[in-house]
N, C-alpha and C positions, 0 to 999 in steps of 0.2 A: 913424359915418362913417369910411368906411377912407383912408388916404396913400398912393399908391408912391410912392417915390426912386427914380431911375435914377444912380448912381455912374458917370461913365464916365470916361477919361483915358487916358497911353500907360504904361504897363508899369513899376512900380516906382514911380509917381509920388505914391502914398497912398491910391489909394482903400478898399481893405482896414480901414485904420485908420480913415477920413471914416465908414466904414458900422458897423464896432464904436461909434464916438465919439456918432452919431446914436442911433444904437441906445441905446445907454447914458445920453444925457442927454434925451432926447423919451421914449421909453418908461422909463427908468427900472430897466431890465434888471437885479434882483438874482438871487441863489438861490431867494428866496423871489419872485419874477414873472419864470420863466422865459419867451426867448422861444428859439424854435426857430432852428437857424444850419444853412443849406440847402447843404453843404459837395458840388460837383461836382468836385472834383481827386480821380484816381486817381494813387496812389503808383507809378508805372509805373519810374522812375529811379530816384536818387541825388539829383538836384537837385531832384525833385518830395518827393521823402521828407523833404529837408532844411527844404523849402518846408511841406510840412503840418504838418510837427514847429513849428516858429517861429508860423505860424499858429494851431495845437491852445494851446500856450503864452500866446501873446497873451488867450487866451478863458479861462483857467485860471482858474476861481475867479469869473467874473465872472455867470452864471448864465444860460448861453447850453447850451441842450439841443441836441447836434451831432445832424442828420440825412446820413448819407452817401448823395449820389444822383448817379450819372453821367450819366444818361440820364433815366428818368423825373422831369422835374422837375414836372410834373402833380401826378402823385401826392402826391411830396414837400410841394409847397405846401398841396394840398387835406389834407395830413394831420400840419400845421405847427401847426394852430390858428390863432386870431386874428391870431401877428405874427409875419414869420419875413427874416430875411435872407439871402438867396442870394449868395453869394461860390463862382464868378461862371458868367456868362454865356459869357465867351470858350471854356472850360473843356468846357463843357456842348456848346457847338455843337461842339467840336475831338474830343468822345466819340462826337458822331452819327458823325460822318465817322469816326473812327478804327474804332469796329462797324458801320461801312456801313450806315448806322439813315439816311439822308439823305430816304428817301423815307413815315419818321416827321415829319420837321422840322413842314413846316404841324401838324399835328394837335398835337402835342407844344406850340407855342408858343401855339398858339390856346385849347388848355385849360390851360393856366400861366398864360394872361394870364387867363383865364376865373374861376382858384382864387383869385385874389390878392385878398386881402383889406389888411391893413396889410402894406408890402413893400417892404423896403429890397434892391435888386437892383446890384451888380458887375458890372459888365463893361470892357471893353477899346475904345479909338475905333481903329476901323481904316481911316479914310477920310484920316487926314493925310499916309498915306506914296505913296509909287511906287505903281505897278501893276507885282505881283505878274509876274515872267516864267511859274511855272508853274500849270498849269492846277488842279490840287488848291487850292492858297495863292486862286489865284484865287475860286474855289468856296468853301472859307473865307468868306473876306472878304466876301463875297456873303450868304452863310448870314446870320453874324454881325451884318452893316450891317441886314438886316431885322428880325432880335432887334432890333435896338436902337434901330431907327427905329419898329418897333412898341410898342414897353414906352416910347419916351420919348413916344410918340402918346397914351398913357393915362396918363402918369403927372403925378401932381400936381405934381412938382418934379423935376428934372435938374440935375446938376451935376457940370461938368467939372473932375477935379484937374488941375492943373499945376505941381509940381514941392513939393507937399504942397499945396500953398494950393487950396481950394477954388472953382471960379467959379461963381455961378448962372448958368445958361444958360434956367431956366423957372420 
């Protein structure tokens, strides 16, 4: 019997860590039972570089086989094995649109959701703020809110961070 998690929350609030933490005490995540870590941030910055580097660190040693995937996260999952966690989602939709892949999106999420077997999944809530003045931000948010109302449509459990602390939502 396979589990998704859906990790969602606002930016910096924990989820990264909620999904390592899970990961590590439900699976049991050593060297020796690796599980596969679905890593979608491209090092495009200095603040992304700083951000992957602290990230790569936190997983040091703890027996998480890194797959990097910006775009195909299809693939990525279908070739995860049995348990993989994807950190994140926000990341992932921000790559379609940054390669102009947007008119990927359905197919792209419909067979990620397809792949998933056990799957703990990262993402970002983008429905608490303003509406977005431009039209790109808008599309975003758009993209994004469907990832995340679909994957928390199938998943077994949801859970909103907020301000580390975790809330079940499902």
């Amino acid at each position: 019997m396979s589990e998704i998690i859906l990790i969602t929350g606002g930016i910096k609030s924990g989820k990264s860590r909620r999904a390592l933490d899970i990961a590590l005490q439900t699976w049991r995540v050593s060297p020796e039972t690796p599980v596969s870590f679905i890593a979608t941030a491209e090092a495009l910055d200095n603040e992304m570089k700083l951000r992957i580097k602290r990230h790569q660190e936190e997983r040091l040693g703890l027996g998480f086989t890194t797959i990097e995937e910006p775009l195909e996260l299809d693939r990525a999952i279908a070739s995860a094995g049995r348990r993989a966690l994807v950190d994140c989602l926000a990341l992932w939709v921000n790559n379609i649109m940054y390669y102009k892949r947007e008119e990927d999106f359905h197919r792209l999420l419909d067979s990620s959701i397809s792949a998933m077997k056990d799957c703990i999944l990262v993402t970002n809530e983008t429905g608490l703020g303003n509406v977005p003045f431009d039209e790109t931000t808008r599309r975003y948010n758009l993209l994004l809110a469907e990832a995340n109302r679909r994957i928390a449509a199938v998943a077994d459990r949801v859970e909103f961070m907020v301000s580390g602390i975790p809330l079940r939502v499902k």
